[in-house]
N, C-alpha and C positions, 0 to 999 in steps of 0.2 A: 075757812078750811081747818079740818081739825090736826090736829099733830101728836105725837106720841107723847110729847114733854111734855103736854098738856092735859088739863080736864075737860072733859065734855063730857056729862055723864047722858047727855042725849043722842049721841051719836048712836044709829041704827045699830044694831047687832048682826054680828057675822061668823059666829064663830066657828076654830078649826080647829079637830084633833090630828095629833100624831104624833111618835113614838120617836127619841133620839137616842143613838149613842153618846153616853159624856161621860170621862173620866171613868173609864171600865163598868158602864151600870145603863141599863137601859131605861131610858124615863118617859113617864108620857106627859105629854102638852095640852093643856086648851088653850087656846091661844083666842086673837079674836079682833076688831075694827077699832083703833085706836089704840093699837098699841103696836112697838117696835118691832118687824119681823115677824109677821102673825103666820107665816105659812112652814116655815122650818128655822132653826137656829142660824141666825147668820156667820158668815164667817168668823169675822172677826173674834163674836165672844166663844167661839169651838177653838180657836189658836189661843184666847184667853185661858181656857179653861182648862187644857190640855197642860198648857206654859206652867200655870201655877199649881196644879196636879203631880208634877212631873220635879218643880222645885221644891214640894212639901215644906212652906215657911210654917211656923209655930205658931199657934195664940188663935183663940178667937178672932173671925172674920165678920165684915164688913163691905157688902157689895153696894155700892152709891149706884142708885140708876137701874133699880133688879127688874124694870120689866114684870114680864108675866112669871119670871123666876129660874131662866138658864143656867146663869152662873152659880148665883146662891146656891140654887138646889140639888147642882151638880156637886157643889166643894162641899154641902152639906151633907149629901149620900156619901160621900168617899171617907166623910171623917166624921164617924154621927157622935166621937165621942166629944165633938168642937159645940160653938156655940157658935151660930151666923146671924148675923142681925143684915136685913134687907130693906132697902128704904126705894122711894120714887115719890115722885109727884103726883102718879096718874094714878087716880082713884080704882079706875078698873081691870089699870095692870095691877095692881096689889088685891084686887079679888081674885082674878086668876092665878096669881103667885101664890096665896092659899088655898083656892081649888087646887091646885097642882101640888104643891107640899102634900096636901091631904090625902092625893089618888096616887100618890108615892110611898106614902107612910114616914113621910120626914117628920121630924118632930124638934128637930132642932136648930129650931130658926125661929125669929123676929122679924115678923114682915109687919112696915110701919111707913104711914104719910112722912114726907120730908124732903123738902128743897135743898138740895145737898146738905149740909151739915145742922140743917138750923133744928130740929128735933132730936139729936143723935148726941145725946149727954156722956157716952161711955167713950174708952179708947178699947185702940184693938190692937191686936198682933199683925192682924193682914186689912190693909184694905184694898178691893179690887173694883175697878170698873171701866164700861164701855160707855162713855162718857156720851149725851145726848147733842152730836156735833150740829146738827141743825137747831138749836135753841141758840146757839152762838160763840161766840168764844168768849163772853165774859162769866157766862154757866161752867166752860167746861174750865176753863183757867179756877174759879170756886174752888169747882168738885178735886182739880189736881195740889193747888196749894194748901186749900183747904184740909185735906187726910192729915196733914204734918203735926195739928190741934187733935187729931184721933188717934194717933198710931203711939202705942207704947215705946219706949225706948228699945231701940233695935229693930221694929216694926219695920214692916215691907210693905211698898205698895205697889201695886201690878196697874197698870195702864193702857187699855188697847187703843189706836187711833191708826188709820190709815196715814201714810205719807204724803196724801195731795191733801186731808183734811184735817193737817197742822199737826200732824206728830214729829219734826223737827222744833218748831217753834214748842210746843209744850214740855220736848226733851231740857231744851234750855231752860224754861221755866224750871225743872224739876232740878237741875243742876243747881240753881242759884238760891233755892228755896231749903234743900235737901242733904245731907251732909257727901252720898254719892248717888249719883243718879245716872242710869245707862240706858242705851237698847239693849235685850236679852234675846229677842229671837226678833225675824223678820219673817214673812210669808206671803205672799202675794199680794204686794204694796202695804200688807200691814205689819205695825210695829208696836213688840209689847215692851212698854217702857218700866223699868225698875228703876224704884230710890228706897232708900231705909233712912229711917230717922237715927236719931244719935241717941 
């Protein structure tokens, strides 16, 4: 069975267009079989993406897990004067994450292979993600401790995770790892978790 976290570059093709609101800008999607949420933006990352739109943290951003390219694309229309760098595993969410930058006219983004941090040599101001909870909790615990080695001093990291699929356990994680780390907004069962480094 194939999985979003994953590659399969032989999975059949499906692909779907369509158009979202994010962060004041209308964008369009191809989206497509084998990749997370192929038919509209899912919750979670539209309360992500709103949350940290809405906070305007500083610095060059860093979305762990971009999919076919929601998040990234949206925090990268809003501030084209920033630099986003976008990573994922899955081979053929990061072609559509550049088909879509492309039919956007983004240009300021980094979309690049990588198992959470293991490809990703820079630090950032922001980093954000909707972390891959069905790979497991030893990927997304990575992807959350992991940022604290990315993030410049003062750096923020935003966190979406619903509350039956371990956003209290990862808040603690982010507590003990992180110099503060909170809930910032809650919305129907999801929770986007804040910490900033020192």
């Amino acid at each position: 069975m194939n999985h979003y976290y994953t590659n399969d570059p032989t999975l059949a093709h499906d692909e779907h267009q369509f158009s979202f609101d994010l962060a004041g800008a209308t964008l369009q999607f191809t989206a497509d079989n084998g990749v997370f949420s192929k038919r509209t933006i899912d919750y979670g990352s539209r309360v992500l993406i709103e949350t940290v739109a809405m906070a305007a943290p500083t610095g060059d951003i860093l979305d762990v897990g971009c999919g076919y390219g929601p998040i990234g694309l949206a925090l990268a229309k809003r501030w084209p004067e920033r630099q986003v760098t976008m990573s994922d595993v899955n081979e053929r969410a990061l072609g559509l994450a550049k088909r879509n930058a492309a039919a956007n006219e983004i240009s300021n983004v980094t979309i690049l292979e990588s198992a959470a941090y293991a490809a990703i040599p820079d630090k950032f101001g922001v980093v954000v993600t909707n972390p891959p909870v069905r790979a497991g909790k030893a990927v997304v615990t990575e992807i959350v401790a992991g940022a604290k080695a990315h993030l410049l001093p003062g750096g923020q990291l935003f966190v979406v995770l619903q509350k039956k699929q371990g956003a209290p356990s990862a808040l603690r994680l982010m507590q003990a790892t992180y110099s503060e780390a909170k809930v910032i907004k809650k919305d129907r069962g999801y929770y986007i978790l804040w910490a900033q480094a020192e």
